[in-house]
N, C-alpha and C positions, 0 to 999 in steps of 0.2 A: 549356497553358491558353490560351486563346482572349478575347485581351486587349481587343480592336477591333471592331468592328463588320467594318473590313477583314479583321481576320485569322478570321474569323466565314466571310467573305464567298469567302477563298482556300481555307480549309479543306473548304468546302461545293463548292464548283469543282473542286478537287481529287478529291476522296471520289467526287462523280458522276461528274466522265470517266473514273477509275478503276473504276467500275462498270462503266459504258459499256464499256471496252474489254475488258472481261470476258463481258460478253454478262450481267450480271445489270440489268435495268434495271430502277430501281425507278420509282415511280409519276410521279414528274417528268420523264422522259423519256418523249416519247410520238415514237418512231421511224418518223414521219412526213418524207417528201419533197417539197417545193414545186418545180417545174418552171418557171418562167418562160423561155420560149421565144425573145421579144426583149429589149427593154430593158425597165429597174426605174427608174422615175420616181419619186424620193421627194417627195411632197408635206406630212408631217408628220414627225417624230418617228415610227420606225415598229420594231413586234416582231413577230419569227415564232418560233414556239412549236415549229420544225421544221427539218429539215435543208434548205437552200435553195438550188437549182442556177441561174444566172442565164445565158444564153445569148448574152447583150449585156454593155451596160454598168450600172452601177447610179449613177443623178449623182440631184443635185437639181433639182427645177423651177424652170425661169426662171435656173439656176446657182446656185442656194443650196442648202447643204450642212446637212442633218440627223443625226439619232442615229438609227442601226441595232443593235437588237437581234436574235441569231441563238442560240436556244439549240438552237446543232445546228454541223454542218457548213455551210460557207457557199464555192460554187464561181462563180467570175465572171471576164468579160474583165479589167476597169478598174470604180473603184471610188471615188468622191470621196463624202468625208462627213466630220460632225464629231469622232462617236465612235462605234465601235465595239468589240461585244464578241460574243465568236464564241469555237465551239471549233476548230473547224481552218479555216484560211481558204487558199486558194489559187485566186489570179489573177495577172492579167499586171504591170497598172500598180493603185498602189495610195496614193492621194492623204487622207490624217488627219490629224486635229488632238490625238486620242486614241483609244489602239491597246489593248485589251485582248485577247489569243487565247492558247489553249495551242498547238496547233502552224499554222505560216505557211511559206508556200513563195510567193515571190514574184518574179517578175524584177526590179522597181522599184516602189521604198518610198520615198517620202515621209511622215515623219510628225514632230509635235511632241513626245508622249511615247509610248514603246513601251515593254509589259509584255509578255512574251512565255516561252511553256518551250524551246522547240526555235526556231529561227530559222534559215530556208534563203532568199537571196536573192544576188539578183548585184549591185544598187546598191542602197546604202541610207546614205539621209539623215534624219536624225534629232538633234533636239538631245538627248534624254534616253532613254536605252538600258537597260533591266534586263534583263536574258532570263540564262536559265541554260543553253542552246547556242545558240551562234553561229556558220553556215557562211556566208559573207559572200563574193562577189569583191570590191567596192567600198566602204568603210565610209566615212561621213562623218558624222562626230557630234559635238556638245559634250559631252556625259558618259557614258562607257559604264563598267559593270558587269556582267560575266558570269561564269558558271563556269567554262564553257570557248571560246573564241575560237579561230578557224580562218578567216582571211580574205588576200586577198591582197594590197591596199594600203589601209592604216587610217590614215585622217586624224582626229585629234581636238585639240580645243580646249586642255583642260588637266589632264584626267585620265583614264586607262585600268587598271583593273584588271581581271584577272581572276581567276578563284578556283584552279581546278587544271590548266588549260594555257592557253597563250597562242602561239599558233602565227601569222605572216602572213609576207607576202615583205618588205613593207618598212610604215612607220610614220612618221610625223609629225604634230609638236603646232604648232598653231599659237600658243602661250604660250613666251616664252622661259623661263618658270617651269614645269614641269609636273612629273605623276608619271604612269608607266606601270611596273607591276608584273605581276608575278605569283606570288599568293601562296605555293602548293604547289607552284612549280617554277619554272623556266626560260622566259624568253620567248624563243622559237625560228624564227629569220630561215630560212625556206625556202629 
C-alpha cells in the first residue's frame, strides 16, 4: 500500500526503470539522446526529458549551483549542482548537496545526502548514505545504511549497518560510542 507521496514517487521509479530495462516503454519515456559536445552551463533550475551525454563539465554560472533534472541516463566529466535526480549517472568527479539516481559509477563523490540502488565508486564522502549496493574503495560518511557493502577502508562517524553482507579491509568510527553491524551475517575483514 502506497502510504506517501514518497513511496508514490519510489514506487513509480521503480516500475519505469524496470520497464525501461525490458525494452517495454511506456508513454513516459520518450528514448531520446541529448549530445552536448562542450561544457553544460547551468543558468536556471533545468530538466531534460532525455537521456544526456555531456562531453565537458556541467557547473553553474558565475559558480552557483542549481537543480538538474535527467529523466534518462546522464554521462559527464565533472559535475557540481545542488540536486540531482537521474537514472544511471556516470562521471568522473561528482560535487552534490542531493543525490537521487538508481545506478552511479563514479570515481569521486562528494555529496550531503545520497539515495542510491547500485553504488560503484572509489572515493566517497558523504554525510547521509542509503543505497542498497555499495562497491566503494574509499568510504567517508556520517551515517550509512545499505544492504550490501563491499569497500575497502570505511570511515564512519557513529553508525554503519548493513543489511546482508558487510565486506571491507579495514573500518573506523570516529565516535567512541558507535554501532557497526551486520544484520544477516558476518562483517568480513578482507
Amino acid at each position: 500500500m502506497v502510504k506517501s507521496i514518497e513511496d508514490k514517487n519510489l514506487f513509480l521509479f521503480l516500475l519505469s526503470k524496470t520497464l525501461k530495462d525490458v525494452g517495454l516503454c511506456p508513454y513516459f519515456f520518450n528514448n531520446k539522446m541529448k549530445t552536448i559536445k562542450g561544457n553544460l552551463i547551468l543558468e536556471k533550475d533545468t530538466i531534460f526529458n532525455e537521456d544526456l551525454t555531456v562531453k565537458g563539465n556541467i557547473t553553474g554560472k558565475d559558480g552557483n549551483r542549481y537543480n538538474l533534472t535527467v529523466n534518462g541516463d546522464l554521462n559527464c566529466l565533472n559535475l557540481k549542482c545542488w540536486d540531482l535526480k537521474c537514472w544511471d549517472l556516470d562521471c568522473n568527479d561528482l560535487y552534490c548537496l542531493n543525490l537521487k539516481c538508481w545506478d552511479l559509477n563514479c570515481r569521486n563523490l562528494k555529496c550531503n545526502d545520497l539515495k542510491c540502488n547500485d553504488l560503484k565508486c572509489w572515493d566517497l564522502d558523504c554525510n547521509d548514505l542509503d543505497c542498497l549496493n555499495l562497491n566503494c574503495g574509499n568510504l567517508n560518511c556520517r551515517d550509512l545504511k545499505c544492504g550490501n557493502l563491499n569497500c575497502r577502508d570505511l570511515i564512519f562517524y557513529a553508525v554503519a549497518i548493513a543489511y546482508n553482507s558487510f565486506k571491507c579491509k579495514s573500518w573506523k568510527a570516529r565516535r567512541p560510542n558507535y554501532i557497526i553491524k551486520c544484520l544477516d551475517g558476518e562483517i568480513e575483514i578482507k
